[in-house]
C-alpha positions in Angstrom: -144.3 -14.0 114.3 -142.6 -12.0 116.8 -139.2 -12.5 118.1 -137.4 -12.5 121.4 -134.2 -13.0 123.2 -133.3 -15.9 125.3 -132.4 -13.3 128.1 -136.0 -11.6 127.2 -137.9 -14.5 127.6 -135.7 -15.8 130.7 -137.1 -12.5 132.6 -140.7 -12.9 132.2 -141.8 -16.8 130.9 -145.5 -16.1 131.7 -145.8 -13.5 129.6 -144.6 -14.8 127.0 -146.9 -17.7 127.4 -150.0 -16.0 127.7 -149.1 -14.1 124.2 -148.7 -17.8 122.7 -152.0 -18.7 124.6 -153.5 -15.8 122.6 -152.8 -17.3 119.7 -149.2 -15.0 118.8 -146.3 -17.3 117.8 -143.2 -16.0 119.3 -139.5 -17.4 118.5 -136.6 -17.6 120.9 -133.1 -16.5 119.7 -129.7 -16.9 120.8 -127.0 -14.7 119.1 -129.6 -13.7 116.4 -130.4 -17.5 115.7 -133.8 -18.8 116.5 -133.3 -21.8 118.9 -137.2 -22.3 119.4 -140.5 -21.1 118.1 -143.2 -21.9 120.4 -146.7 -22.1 118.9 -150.7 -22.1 120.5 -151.4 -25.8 120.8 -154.7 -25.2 118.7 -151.9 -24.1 116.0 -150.6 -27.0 114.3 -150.6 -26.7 110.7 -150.1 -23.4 111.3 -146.6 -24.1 111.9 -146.3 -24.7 108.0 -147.9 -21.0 107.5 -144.3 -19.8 106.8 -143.2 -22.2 104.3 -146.1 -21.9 102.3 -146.4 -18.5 102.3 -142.7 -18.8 100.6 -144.0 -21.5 98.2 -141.3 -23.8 99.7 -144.2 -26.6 100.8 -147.6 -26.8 99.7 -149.9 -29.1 102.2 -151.6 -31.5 100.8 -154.1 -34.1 102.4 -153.2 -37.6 101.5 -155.8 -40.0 99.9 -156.1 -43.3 98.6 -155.3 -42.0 94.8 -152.0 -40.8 96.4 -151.1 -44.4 96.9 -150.4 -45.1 92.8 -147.3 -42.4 93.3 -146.2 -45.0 95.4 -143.5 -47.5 93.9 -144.3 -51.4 94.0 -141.8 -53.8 94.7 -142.3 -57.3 93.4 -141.0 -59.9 96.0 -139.2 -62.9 94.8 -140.8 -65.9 95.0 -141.0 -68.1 98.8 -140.0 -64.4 100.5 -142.0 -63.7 103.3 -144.9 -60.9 103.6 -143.6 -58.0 104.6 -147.1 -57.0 106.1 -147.0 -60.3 108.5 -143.1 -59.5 109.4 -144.4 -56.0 110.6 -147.1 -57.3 112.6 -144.9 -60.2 114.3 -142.5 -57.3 115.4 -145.4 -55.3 116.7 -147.0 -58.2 118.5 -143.3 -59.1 120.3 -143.4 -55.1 121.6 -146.3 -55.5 122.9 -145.2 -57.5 125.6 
């Protein structure tokens, strides 16, 4: 990932773009602090690619197994489903 100045990339945009379009992910600094990394569009796990290459993340697809990690709550008796509560507030969103 390659980095440039906000005055750098204020000079020439397009260029910059069409190095993102060909797949290079560039980030934007002020002062030595990156303010934005801008990615291809076709890149979007890829944005991870750092942190796992540090072994701060790992990426994982979800799946129904995933689901028994999950805590379960038992609701007191006469409470109302939270599932139909949801679906009430979508429905009243909607229109």
């Amino acid at each position: 990932m390659s980095a440039i100045s906000v005055r750098e990339f204020s000079y020439n945009p397009s260029a910059v773009f069409a190095r993102v379009e060909k797949g290079e992910a560039v980030q934007v600094t002020r002062h030595g602090k990156v303010i934005a990394i801008l990615l291809p569009a076709s890149a979007a796990t890829s944005r991870y690619a750092d942190l796992v290459a540090q072994g701060k993340i790992r990426l994982k697809a979800a799946t129904t197994s995933d689901l028994d990690h999950f805590p379960r709550y038992d609701l007191p008796p006469g409470a109302p489903d939270p599932l139909e509560l949801l679906l009430a507030e979508r429905e009243e969103d909607d229109r």
